[in-house]
N, C-alpha and C positions, 0 to 999 in steps of 0.2 A: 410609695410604690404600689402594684397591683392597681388592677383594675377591677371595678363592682359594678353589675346590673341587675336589677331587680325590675319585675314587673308584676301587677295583680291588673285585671280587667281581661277583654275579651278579644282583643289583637291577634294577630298572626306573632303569639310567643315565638317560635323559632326564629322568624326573620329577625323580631327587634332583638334580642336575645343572640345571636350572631353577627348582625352587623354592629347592638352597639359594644360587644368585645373585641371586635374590628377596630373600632374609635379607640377604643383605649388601648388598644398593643402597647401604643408608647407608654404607659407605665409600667410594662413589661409582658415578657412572651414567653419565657420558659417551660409552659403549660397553661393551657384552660379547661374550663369546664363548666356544665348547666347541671341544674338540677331542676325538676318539674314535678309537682304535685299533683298529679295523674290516677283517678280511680282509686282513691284515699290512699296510697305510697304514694312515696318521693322514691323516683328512680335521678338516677345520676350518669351525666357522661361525659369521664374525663380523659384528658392527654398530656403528655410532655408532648410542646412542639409550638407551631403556631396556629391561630382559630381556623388557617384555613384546615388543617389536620384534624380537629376534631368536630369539622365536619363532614369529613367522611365514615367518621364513627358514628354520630346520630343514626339510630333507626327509626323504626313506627313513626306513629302519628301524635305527635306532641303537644300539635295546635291544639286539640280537646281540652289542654289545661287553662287553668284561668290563673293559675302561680304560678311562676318560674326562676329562677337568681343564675347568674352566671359570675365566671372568676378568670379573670390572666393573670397570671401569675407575675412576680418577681423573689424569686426565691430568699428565705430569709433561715427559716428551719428547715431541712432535709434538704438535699440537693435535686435539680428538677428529674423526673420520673413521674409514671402515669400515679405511681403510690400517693405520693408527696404535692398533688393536686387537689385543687379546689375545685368544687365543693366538696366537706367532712360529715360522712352519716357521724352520727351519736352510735355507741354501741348496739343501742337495740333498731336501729335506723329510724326511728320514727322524729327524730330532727336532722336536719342537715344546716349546714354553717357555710358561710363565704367570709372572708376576715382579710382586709390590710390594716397590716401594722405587726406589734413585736407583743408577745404575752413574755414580758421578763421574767417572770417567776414560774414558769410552767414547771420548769424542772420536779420545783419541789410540790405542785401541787398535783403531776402527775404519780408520782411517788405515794402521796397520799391517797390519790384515786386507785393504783393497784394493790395498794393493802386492800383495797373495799371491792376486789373482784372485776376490775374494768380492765381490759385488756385494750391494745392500741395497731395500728396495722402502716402509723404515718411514723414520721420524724416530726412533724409539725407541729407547732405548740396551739395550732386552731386544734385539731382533734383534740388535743388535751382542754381545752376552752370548752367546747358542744360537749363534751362529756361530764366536765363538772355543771355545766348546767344541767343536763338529767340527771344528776346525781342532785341536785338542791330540787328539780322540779318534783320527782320522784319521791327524794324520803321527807321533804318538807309540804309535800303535796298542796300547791302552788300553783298556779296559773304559770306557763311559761313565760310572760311578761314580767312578771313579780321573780320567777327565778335568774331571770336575765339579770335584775338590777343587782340582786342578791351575790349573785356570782360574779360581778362587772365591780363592787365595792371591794371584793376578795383579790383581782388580779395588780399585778404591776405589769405596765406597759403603755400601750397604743394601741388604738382599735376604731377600725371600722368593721362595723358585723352585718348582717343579712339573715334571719336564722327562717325556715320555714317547719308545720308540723303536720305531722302527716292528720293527726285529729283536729283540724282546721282548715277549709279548704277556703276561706275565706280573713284568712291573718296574717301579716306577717308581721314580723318584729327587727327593727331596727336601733342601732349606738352607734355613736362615736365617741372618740376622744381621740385628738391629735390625729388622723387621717380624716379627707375630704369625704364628706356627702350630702347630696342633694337631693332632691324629691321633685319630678317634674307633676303638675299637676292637670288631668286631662278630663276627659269627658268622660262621667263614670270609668276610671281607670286611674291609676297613678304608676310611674316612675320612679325607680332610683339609679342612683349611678354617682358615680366618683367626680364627676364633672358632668354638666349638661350635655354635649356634644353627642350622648345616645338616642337622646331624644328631643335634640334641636326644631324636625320637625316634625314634630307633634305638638307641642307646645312651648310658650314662652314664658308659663307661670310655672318658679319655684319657691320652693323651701328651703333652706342652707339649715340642716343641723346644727344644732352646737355642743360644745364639748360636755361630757358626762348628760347627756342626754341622752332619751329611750322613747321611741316610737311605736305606735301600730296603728297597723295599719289598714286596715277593712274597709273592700266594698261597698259596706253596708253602712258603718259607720262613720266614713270617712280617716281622719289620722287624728288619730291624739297622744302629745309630745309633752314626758315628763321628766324632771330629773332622775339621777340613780338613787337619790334622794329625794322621792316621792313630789316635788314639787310642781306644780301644773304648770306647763310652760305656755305662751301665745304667740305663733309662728308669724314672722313678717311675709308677708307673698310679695316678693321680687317681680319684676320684667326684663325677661333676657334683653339684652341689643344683637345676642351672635346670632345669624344667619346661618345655613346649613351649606351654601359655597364659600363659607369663612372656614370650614373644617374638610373642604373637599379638593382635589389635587390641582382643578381648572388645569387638566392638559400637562401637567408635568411630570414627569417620571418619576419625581421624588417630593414628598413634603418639605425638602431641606431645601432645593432649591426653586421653590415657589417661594419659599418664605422668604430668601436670601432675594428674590428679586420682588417682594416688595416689601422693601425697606423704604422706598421713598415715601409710599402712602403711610408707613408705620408711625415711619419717623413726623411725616405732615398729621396726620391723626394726634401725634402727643403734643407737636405742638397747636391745634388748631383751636382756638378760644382762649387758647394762653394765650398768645404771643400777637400782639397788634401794631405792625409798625410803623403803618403811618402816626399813630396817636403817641408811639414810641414809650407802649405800654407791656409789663410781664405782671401775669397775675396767673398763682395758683389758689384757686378754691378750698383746698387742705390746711395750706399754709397759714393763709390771711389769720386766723384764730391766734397761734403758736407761733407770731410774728416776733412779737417781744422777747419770746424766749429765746427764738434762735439768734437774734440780734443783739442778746445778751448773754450767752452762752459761751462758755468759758473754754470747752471743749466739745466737739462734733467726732461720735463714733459710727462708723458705717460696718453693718455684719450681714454678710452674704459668705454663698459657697461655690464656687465653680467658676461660671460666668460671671452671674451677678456680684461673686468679691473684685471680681476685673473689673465689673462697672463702677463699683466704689471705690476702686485703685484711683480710675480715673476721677471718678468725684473728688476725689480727697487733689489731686493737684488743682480740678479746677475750685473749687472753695477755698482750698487755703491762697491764690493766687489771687483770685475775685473780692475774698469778702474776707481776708487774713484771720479766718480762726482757725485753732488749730485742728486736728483731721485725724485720726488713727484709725484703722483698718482694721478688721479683726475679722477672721475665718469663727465662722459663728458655730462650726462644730466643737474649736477647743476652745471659745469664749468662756463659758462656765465654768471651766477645768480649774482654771487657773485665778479661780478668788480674785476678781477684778477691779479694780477701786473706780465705784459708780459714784456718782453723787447725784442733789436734785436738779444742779443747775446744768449736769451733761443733756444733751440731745442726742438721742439712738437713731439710728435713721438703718434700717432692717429691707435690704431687698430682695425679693424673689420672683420670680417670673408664674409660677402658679400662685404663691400665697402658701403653702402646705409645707414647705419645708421643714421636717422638723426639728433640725438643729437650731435652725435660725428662730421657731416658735420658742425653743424652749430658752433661748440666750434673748431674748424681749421679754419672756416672762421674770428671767432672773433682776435684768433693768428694771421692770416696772415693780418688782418689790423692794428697790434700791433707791424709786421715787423718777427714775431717770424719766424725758417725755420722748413718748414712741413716734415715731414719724416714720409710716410705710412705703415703698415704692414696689408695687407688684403690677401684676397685668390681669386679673381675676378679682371680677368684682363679687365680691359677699365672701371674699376666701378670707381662710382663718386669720392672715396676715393682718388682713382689711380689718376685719373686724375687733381683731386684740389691739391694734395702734391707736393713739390719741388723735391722730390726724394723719392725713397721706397723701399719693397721688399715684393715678391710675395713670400705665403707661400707655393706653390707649390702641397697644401692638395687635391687638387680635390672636386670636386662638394661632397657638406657637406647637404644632404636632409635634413636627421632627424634633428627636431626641437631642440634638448637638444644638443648642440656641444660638441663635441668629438673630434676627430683626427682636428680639426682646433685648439683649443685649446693648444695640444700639438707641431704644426707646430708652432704656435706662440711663444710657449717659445722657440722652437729651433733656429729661427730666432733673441731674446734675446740674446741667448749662443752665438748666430755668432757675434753678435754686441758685446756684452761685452770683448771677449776674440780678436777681432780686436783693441780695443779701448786699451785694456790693453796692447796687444803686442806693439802697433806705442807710445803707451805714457813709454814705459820701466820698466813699475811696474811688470812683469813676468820673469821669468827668459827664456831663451830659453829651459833648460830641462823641466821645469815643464808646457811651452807653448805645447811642443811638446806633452808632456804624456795627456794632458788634449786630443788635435788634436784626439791621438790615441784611448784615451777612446769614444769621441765623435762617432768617426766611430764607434764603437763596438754597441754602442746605438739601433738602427734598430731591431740588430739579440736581444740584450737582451730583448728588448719591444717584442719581437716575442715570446721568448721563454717563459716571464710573460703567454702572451694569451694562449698559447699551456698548459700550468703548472697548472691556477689556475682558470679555467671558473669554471669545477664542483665542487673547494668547495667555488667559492662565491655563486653558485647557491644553493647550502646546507646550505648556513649562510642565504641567501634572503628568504628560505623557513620557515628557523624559527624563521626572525623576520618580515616578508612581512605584519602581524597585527599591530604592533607598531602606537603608535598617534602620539612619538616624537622621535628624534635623536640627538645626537650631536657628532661634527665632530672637531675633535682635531692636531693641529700640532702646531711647532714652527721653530722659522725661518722663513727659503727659503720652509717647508714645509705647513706653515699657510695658504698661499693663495689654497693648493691644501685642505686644508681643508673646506676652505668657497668652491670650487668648487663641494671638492664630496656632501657639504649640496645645494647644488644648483641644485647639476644634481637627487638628491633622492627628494625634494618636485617637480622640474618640473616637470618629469615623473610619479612619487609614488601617488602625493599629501599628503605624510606625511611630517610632520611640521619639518624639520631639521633646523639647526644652525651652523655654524664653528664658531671658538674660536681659537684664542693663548692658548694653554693647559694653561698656567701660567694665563691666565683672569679668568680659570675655578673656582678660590679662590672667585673670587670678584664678584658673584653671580651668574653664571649656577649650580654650585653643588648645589644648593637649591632643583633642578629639579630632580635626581640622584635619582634613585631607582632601583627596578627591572625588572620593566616594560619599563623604558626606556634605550637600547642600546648606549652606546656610543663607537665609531669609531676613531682609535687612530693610528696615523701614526709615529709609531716607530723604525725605520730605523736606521743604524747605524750613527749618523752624533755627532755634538759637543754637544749637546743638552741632548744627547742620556738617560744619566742617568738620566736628570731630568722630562726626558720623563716619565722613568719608576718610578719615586715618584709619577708623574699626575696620572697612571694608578692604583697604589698603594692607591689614597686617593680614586679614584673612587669606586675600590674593598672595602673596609672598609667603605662604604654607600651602599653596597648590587648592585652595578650598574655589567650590563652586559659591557664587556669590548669586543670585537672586533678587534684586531689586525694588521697594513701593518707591518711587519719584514722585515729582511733580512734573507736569509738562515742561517740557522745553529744558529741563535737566541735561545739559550734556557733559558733564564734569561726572558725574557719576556714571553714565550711558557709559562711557569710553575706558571704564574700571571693570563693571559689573558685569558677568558674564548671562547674564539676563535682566530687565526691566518691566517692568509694569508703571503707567504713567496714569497718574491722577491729578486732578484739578487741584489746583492752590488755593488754600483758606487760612483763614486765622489758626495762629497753631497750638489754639487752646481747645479748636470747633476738628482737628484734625482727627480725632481718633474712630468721627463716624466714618470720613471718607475712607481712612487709610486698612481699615476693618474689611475691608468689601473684597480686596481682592486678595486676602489671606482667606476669607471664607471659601470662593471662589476655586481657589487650588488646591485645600483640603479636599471641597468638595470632587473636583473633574481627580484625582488622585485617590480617593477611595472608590468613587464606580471605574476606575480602570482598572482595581487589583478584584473586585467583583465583591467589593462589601455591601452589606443593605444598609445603605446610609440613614436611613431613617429610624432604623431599630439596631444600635450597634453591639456586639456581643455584650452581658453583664451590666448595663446600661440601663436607665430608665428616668421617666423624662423628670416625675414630680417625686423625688427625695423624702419619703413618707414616713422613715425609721431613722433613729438614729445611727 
């Protein structure tokens, strides 16, 4: 969570400095704030609210500065207020601080710092951080570099820092651990930020931090990055691919549904170099190394949180069905908790759509000291994801703003279908014709997800409008379709804030039908697949309790049409390939049903896009 920018060089500070906390809202809005190295002080200026708010609070002239750091908040310690913003003077203000992530032990080390005279004016455990580092810079009289590491070996938690000083008008000092940062690098000037997207165009050479690492960063000197443990580290310089209309609205009212409508190129993008069908060839670049072991692996765990455990719901039906090994799921928040029996021949396979996630880092790290082999699937290239796994694969989605994921989501199961049907073809459970037909359908995938958006925006917008009031929802599939039903209940309360649910339609028996009346909708993904008729029993006992029934079909469905008291009709595919299509118009309705009730879909209350804390 939270959003970081930092700048040193000679730019229009304010502008980059407000628009790229613009960029990063979506790791949350609760409050921002800048800070600027101005006429030897650091002045500060924050807000509870959003960056367009505190920019009616800027005054003077701020461009004179050659420093500046800014902060959005996602609230973790103290609840959001103008107090409990970033950026943090030090007590005597001559440092200021920006920080994502969690200082666990603040408690006690703030406790320590008021016995020795340090008084506090936040709830936040940053001010407790900047303060014991002037208390190490101070009485161990130290370079504030040297007391960064000093104080950075002393904390428990997660950190991304930014610190500036008011006796340097030419330094700053940067760490991480376990939260994103990058370093854009420019023409006499550099960059920072939580992801590139603030300074896409300015440049496309980075740096990627890594964990328990410390920076600075001079002008004059350029950057030099070492461990907290004095190690000299040598930075790799990246080249971005994103472009700055890969992070801009092109004409949409919302990032949620530009992104929603292009899923076809997302989805052609993850497979494009993979996937060759005339040659009636799949090849992932990650994979080819770790072929062996996956094809020898005894057991296949997938750990994701949110979305991305949805898309490993669905991976797990399509692997175990493709390539028959076995598949377990696990919510990578309480993977650790519960003392897991890893061994060397399991394969982890960890997805996230930033890379930064940090439940999911810290349930890879527990695997990789169990011997387990890590195999990534994120959409952020050089993210920590990327870089802690043994091998992986880029879903190739593009910069994902809006908070409710969408086209990452469906890049994730397509990278599933690539893995499954590799695994299945080198182990001989497929046949070559029906390897090949699946190849051919897969390509067609794109244009059909295309022609869903083109088909059925205005009558999910017609369904959203008459039930956009609703207090509750339920969202029904089975199968390979079930996990897209916990999804569309996921993407209609984050956005909506109405209370939905998914269900295996067959649980619906053993206690959601209690709930089933007229007022509450239920949503029913009835597609043609093996299921199909006992689908239409589920929507049948719905009907006969007065329940409003809501429809995903296939074309030319009229056995259900003539049951369901609304339909939505999508193209027929293999219904192993179904959960991209059948996704599209649950997104679709969430969507047109949270701008009718007048939510901000792209920033939804308590919300935030990249998962940065545990």
């Amino acid at each position: 969570m939270c959003g970081i920018v930092g700048y040193i060089g000679s730019k229009n500070i304010y502008k980059y400095l407000i628009n790229g906390l613009k960029r990063l809202e979506y790791r949350g809005y609760d409050s921002s704030g800048i800070a600027v190295l101005k006429d030897s002080k650091i002045e500060i200026f924050k807000k509870k609210g959003k960056v367009s708010e505190l920019e009616e609070l800027i005054t003077g002239d701020i461009n004179s500065s050659k420093i500046g750091i800014g902060h959005t908040r996602w609230a973790t310690h103290g609840i959001p207020n103008d107090i409990n913003s970033h950026p943090h003077y030090s007590q005597s203000k001559k440092l200021a601080i920006i920080h994502n992530g969690i200082i666990e032990n603040a408690t006690v080390i703030k406790k320590g710092l008021k016995k020795r005279g340090f008084s506090f004016t936040s709830d936040t455990d940053t001010e407790v951080l900047i303060n014991l580092i002037e208390f190490i810079k101070d009485s161990e009289k130290v370079s504030l570099e040297k007391a960064v590491k000093i104080a950075l070996n002393q904390v428990i938690g997660a950190y991304a820092i930014v610190i500036i000083d008011q006796g340097n008008e030419d330094q700053v000092i940067v760490a991480k651990k376990g939260s994103p940062l990058v370093f854009g690098l420019g023409d006499k000037e550099y960059f920072i930020a939580s992801d590139p997207s603030p300074f896409i165009e300015f440049t496309n050479k980075v740096i990627y931090l890594g964990d328990e690492e410390v920076a600075k960063i001079s002008l004059e000197k350029g950057i030099n990055i070492t461990s907290i443990s004095n190690q000299v580290k040598r930075p790799k310089v990246l080249e971005l691919a994103m472009e700055l209309q890969d992070i801009e609205k092109g004409g949409y009212d919302y990032f949620m549904l530009k992104e929603i409508n292009e899923q076809p190129k997302s989805i052609f993008d993850t497979l494009r170099g993979r996937l060759i069908p005339k040659s009636g060839i799949i090849t992932l670049g990650g994979f080819i190394e770790y072929e062996k072991k996956f094809l020898n692996a005894k057991r296949i765990i997938i750990l994701g949180c949110g979305t991305s455990w949805h898309a490993g719901l669905v991976g797990e039906y399509l692997i175990e069905d493709f390539a028959r090994i076995p598949v377990e799921v696990e919510y990578a928040s309480e993977f650790r908790y519960r003392n897991p029996i890893i061994t060397e021949q399991d394969i982890v396979i960890a997805v996230s759509q930033s890379g930064e996630t940090a439940d999911t880092l810290s349930a890879i790290s527990l695997a990789k000291r169990k011997g387990a082999t890590i195999f990534g699937i994120c959409n952020v290239v050089g993210s920590s994801i990327a870089r802690e796994s043994h091998a992986g694969a880029y879903t190739h989605a593009g910069p994902e703003i809006g908070v409710a994921s969408t086209k990452a989501f469906t890049a994730q199961v397509t990278v599933f279908i690539l893995i499954a049907l590799i695994l299945s073809n080198k182990k001989g459970i497929i046949s070559s014709a029906d390897y090949q037909s699946l190849i051919n359908e897969l390509n067609h995938l794109p244009n059909k997800v295309d022609n869903v958006l083109k088909n059925i925006n205005s009558k999910a917008k017609y369904i959203a409008s008459i039930y956009k009031d609703a207090s509750n929802c339920l969202f029904l599939g089975r199968g390979i379709n079930f996990p897209v039903a916990l999804e569309g209940a996921l993407k209609l309360k984050e956005i909506s804030y109405i209370h939905a649910e998914g269900y295996p339609a067959a649980e619906m028996k053993h206690g959601p039908i209690a709930l089933i009346d007229e007022d509450m909708p239920t949503v029913v993904i009835a597609s043609q697949t093996e299921n199909y008729e006992k689908v239409v029993s589920n929507i049948q006992e719905v009907k006969a309790r007065n329940g409003k029934v809501i429809a995903i079909i296939n074309e030319g469905d009229n056995e259900v049409r003539n049951i369901a008291d609304h339909v939505i009709e999508v193209p027929l595919t293999d219904e192993r390939y179904s959960p991209l299509i059948n996704t599209i118009p649950l997104q679709l309705l969430s969507y047109h049903i949270a701008v009718m009730r007048g939510c901000n879909v792209d920033q939804p209350r308590n919300l935030a896009k990249s998962v940065t804390v545990e």
